[in-house]
C-alpha positions in Angstrom: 19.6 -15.1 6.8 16.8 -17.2 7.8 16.3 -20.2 5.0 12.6 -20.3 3.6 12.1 -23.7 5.1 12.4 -22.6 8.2 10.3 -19.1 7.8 6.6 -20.0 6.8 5.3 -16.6 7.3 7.5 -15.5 3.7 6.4 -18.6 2.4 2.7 -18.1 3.3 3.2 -14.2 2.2 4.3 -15.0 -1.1 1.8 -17.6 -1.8 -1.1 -14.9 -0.7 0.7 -12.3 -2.7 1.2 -14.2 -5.9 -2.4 -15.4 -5.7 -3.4 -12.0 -5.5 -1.4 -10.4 -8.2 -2.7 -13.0 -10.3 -5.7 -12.6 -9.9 -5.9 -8.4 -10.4 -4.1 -9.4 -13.7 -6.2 -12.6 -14.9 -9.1 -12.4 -13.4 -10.7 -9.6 -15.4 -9.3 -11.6 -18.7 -10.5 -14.8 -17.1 -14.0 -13.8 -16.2 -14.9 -11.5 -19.2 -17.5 -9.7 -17.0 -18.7 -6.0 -17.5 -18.4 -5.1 -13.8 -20.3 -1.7 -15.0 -23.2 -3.2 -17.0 -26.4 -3.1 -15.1 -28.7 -5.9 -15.1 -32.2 -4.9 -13.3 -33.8 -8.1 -13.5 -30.8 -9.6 -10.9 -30.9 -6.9 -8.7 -29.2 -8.6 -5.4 -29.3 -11.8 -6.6 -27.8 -14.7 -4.3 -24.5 -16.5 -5.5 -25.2 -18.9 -8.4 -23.2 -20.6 -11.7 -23.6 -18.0 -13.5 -22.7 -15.3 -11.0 -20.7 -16.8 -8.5 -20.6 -13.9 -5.8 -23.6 -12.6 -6.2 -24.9 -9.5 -8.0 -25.1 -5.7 -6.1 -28.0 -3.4 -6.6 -28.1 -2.8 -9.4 -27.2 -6.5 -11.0 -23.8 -5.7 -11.5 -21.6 -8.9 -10.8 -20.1 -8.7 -7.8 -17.5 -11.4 -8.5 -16.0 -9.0 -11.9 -16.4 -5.6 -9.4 -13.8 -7.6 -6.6 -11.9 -8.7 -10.0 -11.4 -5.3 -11.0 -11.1 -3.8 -7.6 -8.1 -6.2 -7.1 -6.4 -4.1 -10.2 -7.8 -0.3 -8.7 -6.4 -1.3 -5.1 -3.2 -3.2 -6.0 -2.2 -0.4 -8.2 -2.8 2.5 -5.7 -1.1 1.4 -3.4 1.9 0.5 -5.8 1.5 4.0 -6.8 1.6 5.6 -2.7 4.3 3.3 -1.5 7.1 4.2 -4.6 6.4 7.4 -4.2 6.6 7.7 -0.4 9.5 5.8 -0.9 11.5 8.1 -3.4 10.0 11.2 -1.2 11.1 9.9 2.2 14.3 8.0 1.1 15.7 11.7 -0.7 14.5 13.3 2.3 15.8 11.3 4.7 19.2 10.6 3.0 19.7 14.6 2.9 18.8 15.6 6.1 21.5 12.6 7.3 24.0 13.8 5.3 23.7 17.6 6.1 23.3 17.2 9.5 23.6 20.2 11.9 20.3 22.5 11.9 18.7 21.4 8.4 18.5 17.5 9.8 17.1 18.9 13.1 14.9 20.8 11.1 13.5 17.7 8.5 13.1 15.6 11.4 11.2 17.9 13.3 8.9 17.9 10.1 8.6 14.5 10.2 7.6 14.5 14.2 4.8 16.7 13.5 3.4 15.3 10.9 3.5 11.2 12.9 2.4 13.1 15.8 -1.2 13.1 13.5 -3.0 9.7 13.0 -2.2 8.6 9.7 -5.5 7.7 8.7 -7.1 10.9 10.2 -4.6 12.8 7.9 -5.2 11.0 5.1 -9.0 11.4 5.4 -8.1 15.7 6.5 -6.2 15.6 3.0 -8.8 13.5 0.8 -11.3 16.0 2.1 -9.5 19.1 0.8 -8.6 17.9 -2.2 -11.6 16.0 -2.8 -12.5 13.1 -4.2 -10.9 11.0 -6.9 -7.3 8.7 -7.7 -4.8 11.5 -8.1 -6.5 13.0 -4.8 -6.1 9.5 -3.0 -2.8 8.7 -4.2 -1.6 12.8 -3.2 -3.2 12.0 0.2 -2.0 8.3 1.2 1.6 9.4 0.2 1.7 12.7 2.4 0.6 10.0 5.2 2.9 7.4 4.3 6.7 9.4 3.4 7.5 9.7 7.0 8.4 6.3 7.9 10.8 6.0 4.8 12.5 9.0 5.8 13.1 7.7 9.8 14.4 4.9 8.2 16.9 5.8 6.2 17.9 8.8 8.1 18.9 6.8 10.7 20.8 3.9 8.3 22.3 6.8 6.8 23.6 8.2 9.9 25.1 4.3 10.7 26.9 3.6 7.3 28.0 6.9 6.7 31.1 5.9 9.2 32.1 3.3 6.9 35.2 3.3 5.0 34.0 2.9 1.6 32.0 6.6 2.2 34.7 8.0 4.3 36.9 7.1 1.3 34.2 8.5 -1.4 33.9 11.9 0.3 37.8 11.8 0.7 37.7 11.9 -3.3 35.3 14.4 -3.9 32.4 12.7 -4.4 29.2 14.9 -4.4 26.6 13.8 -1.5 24.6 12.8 -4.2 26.5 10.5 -5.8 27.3 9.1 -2.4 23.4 8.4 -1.2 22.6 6.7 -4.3 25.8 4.9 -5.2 26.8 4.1 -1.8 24.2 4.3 0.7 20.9 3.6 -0.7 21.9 0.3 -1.4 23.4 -1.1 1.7 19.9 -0.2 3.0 17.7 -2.3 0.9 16.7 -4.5 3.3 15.0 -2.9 5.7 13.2 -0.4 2.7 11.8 -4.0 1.3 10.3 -4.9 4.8 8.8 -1.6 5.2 7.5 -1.1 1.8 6.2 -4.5 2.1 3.9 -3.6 5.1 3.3 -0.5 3.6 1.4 -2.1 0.5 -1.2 -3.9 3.1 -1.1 -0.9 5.3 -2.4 1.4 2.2 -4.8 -1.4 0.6 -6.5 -0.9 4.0 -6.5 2.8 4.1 -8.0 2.8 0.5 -10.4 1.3 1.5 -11.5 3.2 4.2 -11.0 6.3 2.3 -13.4 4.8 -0.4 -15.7 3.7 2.2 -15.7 7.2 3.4 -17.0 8.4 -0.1 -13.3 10.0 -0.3 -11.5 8.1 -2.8 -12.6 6.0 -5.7 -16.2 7.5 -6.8 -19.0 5.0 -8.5 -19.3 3.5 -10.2 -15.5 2.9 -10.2 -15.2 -0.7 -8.4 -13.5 -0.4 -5.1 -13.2 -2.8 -2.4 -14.0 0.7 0.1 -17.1 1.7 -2.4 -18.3 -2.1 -2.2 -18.8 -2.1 1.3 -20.2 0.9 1.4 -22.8 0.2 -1.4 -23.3 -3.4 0.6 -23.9 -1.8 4.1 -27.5 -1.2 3.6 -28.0 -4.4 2.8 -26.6 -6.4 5.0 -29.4 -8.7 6.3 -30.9 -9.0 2.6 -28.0 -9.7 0.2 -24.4 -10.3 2.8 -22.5 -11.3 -0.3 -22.3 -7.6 -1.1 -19.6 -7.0 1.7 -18.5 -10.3 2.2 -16.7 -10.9 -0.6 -14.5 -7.4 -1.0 -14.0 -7.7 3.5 -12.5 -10.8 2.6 -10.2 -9.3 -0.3 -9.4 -6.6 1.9 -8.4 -9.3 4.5 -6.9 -11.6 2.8 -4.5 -9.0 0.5 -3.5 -7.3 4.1 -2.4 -10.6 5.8 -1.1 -11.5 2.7 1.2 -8.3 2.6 2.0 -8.2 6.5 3.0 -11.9 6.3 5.5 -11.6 3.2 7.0 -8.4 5.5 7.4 -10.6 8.4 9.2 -13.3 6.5 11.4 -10.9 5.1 12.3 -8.9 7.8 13.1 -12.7 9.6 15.2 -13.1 6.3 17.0 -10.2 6.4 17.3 -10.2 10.2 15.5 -6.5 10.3 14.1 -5.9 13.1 10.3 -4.1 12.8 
């Protein structure tokens, strides 16, 4: 194990990552700002004291809509990546423990559906089902179980030989039992790295979906719906999009670094 000292991406994560937990959570206690209330007389108004990043359209704040936008985004993709990983991990986990035809089968499954760009089947999905959170949140996690499952199918398949599962399944222990008493466990490691990318890798496809007019709807703030709204007015008013690119930015690296650092921690390779 790699100590912190010596592995400044986890140190550099977690410092990003705290900041912005923080700030989704204070922030909107902080800066008591209606992000919805609309203010004609500072329509696009320049950054100032009294509103620091600016105000949109409209003369909503733009500072309390990336405040609030830090909660939508942060919780989403909390949302997608535990689900993906319960999906993939008791999908995964059975097909490796079945083995024979129904493995060949589930991983077959999960070819086709990688064989698709995950962001193009995100967007194919958020289309059908249309816009709104429960939509997004159905259509990021059908994109994102896959990986879960690749990975603990194949830890599964590794620590399956050891003696402490021979010598479970030599007592009658049911496969369930064994997956999440025995086996789940031993594979925490690399399930941390990947759910750890997967965070930065969803706050980014949220925001393309939102961008897209696919996921969170006005007036809803979204980092995706920001830069859409701010596109038009990019010569007049650039705070509209600067400040939730740089959100989206920032919380991604944030997210990649503190899976790097782990990963070097845990000696997983990704």
């Amino acid at each position: 194990m790699t100590a912190p000292s010596r592995n400044p991406s986890l140190l550099i994560g977690v410092a990003i990552v705290i900041a912005l937990i923080g700030t989704a959570i204070l922030g909107p206690i902080l800066f008591r700002v209606d992000p919805l209330a609309i203010d004609l007389a500072n329509t696009l108004a320049s950054p100032s004291l009294a509103h620091p990043f600016g105000c949109d359209a409209l003369g909503r704040d733009v500072l309390a809509r990336v405040l609030w936008g830090a909660r939508l985004s942060l919780s989403i993709s909390a949302a997608v990546v535990a689900l993906s990983l319960i999906v993939g991990s008791l999908i995964g986990g059975a097909a490796a423990l079945s083995g024979g035809r129904i493995d060949n089968l589930v991983m077959r499954g999960v070819d086709i559906v990688l064989a698709f760009p995950g962001i193009l089947l995100a967007i194919a999905l958020a289309a059908i089902l249309g816009p709104g959170l429960l939509d997004l949140v159905i259509a990021l996690t059908a994109m994102g179980w896959t990986g879960y499952a690749r990975i603990v199918r194949g830890e599964v398949l590794t620590l399956r030989e050891r003696e402490y599962v021979l010598a479970a399944e030599a007592l009658g222990a049911r496969q369930s039992r064994i997956l999440f008493r025995h086996l789940l466990p031993g594979i925490a490691g690399p399930l941390a790295v990947q759910a750890t990318f997967g965070i930065g890798g969803i706050i980014g496809a949220e925001a393309a979906l939102s961008f897209l007019g696919l996921g969170a709807m006005p007036p809803t703030p979204s980092w995706g719906n920001m830069l859409d709204a701010g596109r038009a007015f990019l010569l007049v008013a650039p705070h509209l999009t600067t400040a939730p690119g740089i959100a989206i930015g920032a919380s991604i690296l944030g997210f990649n670094l503190l899976g790097d650092g782990i990963a070097q921690a845990v000696g997983h390779r990704t």
